[in-house]
ZADO-1210 file (C-alpha; in nm, 4 decimals, padded with zeros to 6 digits):
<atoms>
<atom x="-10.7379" y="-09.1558" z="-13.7071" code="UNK" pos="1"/>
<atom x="-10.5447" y="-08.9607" z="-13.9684" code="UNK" pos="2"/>
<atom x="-10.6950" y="-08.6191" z="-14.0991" code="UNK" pos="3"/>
<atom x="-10.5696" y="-08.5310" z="-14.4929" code="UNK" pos="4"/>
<atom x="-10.6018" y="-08.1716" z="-14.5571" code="UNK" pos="5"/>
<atom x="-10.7048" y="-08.0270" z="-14.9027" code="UNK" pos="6"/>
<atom x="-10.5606" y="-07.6934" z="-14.9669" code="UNK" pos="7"/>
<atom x="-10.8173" y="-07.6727" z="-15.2797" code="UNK" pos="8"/>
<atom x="-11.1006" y="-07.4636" z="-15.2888" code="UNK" pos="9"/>
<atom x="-11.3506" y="-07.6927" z="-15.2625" code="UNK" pos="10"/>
<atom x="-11.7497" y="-07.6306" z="-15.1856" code="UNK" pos="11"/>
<atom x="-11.8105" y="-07.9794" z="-15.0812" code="UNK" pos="12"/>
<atom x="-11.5509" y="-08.1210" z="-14.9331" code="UNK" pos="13"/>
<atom x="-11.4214" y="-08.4807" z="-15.0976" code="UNK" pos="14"/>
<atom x="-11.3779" y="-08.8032" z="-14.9082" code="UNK" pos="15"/>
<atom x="-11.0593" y="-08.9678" z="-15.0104" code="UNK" pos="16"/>
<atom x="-10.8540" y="-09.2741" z="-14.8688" code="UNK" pos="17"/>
<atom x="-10.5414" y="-09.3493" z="-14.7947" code="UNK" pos="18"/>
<atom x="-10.3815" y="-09.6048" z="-15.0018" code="UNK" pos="19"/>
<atom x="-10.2177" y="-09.8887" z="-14.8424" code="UNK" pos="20"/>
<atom x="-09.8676" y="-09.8565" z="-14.8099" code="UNK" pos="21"/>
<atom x="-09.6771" y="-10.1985" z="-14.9344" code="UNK" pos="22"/>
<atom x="-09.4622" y="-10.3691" z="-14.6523" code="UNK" pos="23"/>
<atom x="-09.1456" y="-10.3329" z="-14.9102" code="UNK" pos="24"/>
<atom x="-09.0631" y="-10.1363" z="-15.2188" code="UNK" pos="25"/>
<atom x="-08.9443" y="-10.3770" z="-15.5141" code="UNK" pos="26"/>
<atom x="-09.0189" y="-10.3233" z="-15.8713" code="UNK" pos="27"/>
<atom x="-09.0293" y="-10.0280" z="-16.0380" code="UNK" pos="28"/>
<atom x="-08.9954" y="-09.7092" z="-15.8938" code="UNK" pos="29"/>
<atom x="-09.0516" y="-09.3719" z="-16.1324" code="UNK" pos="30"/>
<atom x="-08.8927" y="-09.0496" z="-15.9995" code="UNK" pos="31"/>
<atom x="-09.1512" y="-08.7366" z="-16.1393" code="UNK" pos="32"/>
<atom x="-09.0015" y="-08.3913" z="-16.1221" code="UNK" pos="33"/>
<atom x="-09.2425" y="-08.1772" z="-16.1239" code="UNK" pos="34"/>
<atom x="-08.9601" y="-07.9153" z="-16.2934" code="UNK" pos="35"/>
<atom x="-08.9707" y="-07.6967" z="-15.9544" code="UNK" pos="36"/>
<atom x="-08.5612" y="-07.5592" z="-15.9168" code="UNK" pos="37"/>
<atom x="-08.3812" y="-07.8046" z="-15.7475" code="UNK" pos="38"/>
<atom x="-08.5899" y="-08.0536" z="-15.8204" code="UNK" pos="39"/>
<atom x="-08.3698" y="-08.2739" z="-16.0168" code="UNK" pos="40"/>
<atom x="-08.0989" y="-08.2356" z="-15.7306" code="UNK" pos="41"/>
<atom x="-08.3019" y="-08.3924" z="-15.5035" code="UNK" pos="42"/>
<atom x="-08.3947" y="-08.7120" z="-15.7028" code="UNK" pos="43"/>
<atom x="-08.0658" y="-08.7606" z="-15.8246" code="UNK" pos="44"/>
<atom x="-07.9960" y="-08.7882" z="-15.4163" code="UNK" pos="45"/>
<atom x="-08.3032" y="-09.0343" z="-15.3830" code="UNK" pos="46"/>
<atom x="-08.2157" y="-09.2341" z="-15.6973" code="UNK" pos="47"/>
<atom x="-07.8469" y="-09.2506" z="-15.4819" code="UNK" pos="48"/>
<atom x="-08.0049" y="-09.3623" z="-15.2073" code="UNK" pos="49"/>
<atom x="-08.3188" y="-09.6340" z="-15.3111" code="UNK" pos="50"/>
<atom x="-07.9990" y="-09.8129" z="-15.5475" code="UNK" pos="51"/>
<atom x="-07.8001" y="-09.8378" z="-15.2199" code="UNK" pos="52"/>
<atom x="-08.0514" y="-09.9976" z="-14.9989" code="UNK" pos="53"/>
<atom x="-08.2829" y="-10.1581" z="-15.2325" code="UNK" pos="54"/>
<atom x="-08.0367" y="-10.3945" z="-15.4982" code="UNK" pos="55"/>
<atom x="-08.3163" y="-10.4570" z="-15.7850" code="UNK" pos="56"/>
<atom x="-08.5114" y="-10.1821" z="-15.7620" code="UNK" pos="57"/>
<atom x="-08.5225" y="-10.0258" z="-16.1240" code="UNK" pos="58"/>
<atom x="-08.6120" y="-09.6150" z="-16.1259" code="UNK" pos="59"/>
<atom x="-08.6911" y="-09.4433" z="-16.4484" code="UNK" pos="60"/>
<atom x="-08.7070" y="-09.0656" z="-16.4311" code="UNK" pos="61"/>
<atom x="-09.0213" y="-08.8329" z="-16.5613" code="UNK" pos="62"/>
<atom x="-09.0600" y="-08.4420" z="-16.5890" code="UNK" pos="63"/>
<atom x="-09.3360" y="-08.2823" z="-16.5953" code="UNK" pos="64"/>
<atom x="-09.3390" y="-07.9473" z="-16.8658" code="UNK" pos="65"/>
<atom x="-09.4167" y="-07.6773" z="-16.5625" code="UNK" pos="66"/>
<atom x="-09.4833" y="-07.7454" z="-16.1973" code="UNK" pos="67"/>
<atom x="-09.7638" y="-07.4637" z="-16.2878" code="UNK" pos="68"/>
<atom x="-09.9954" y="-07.7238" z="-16.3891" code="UNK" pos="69"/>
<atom x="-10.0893" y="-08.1139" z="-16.3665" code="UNK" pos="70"/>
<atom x="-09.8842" y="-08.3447" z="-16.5274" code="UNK" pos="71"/>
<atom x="-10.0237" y="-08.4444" z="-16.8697" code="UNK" pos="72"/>
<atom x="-10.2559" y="-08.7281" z="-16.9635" code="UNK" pos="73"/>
<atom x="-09.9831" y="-08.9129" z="-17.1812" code="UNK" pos="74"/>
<atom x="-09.7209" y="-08.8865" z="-16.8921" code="UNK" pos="75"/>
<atom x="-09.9614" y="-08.9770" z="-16.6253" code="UNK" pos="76"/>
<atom x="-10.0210" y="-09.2677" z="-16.8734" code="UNK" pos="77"/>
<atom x="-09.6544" y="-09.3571" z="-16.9175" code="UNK" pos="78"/>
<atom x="-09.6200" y="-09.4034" z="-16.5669" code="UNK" pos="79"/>
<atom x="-09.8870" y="-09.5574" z="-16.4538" code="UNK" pos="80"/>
<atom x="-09.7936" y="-09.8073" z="-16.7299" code="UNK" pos="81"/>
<atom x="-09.4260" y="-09.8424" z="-16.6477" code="UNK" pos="82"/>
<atom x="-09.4201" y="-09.8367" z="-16.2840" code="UNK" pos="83"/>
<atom x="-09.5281" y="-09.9505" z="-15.9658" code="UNK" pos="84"/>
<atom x="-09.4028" y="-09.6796" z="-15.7217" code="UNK" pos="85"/>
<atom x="-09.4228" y="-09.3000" z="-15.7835" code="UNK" pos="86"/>
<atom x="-09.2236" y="-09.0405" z="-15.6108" code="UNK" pos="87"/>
<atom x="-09.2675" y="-08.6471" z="-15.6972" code="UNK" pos="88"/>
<atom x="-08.9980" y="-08.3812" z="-15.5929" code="UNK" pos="89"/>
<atom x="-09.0774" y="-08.0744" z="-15.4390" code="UNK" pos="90"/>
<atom x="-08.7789" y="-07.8103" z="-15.4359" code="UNK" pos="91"/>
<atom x="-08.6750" y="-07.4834" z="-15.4290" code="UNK" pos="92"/>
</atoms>
């Protein structure tokens, strides 16, 4: 059994599930920076390296404004309409 923590602050803890993972990434991939420094370094490695091993795949790349807050509605939107894998980068 897998155990996901929640570093929120939460009073009643929330029961979530793990998506299923797919048994290949094809499609549409969208790279999100979440505008942390180095962020951008990062996916431009990743972008290097799912165009080497996966011929097809298309990426588009997203920013968020600030990692300080949630992405907003309209870019969530944009992505969710555009793609069919999501990858955020974390940096510093």
């Amino acid at each position: 059994m897998l155990t996901i923590m929640d570093p929120t602050n939460e009073s009643v803890p929330v029961t979530r599930q793990i998506t299923p993972r797919p048994e290949q990434i094809k499609g549409r991939v969208a790279l999100l920076d979440i505008s942390k420094p180095r962020g951008s370094v990062l996916l431009d490695r990743l972008e290097e390296a799912l165009l080497q091993r996966l011929p097809g795949v298309e990426i588009s790349r997203y920013a968020k404004p600030t990692f300080a807050k949630p992405a907003p509605e309209a870019l969530r939107q944009e992505i969710a309409a555009n793609a069919d894998f999501v990858v955020e980068a974390l940096a510093d």
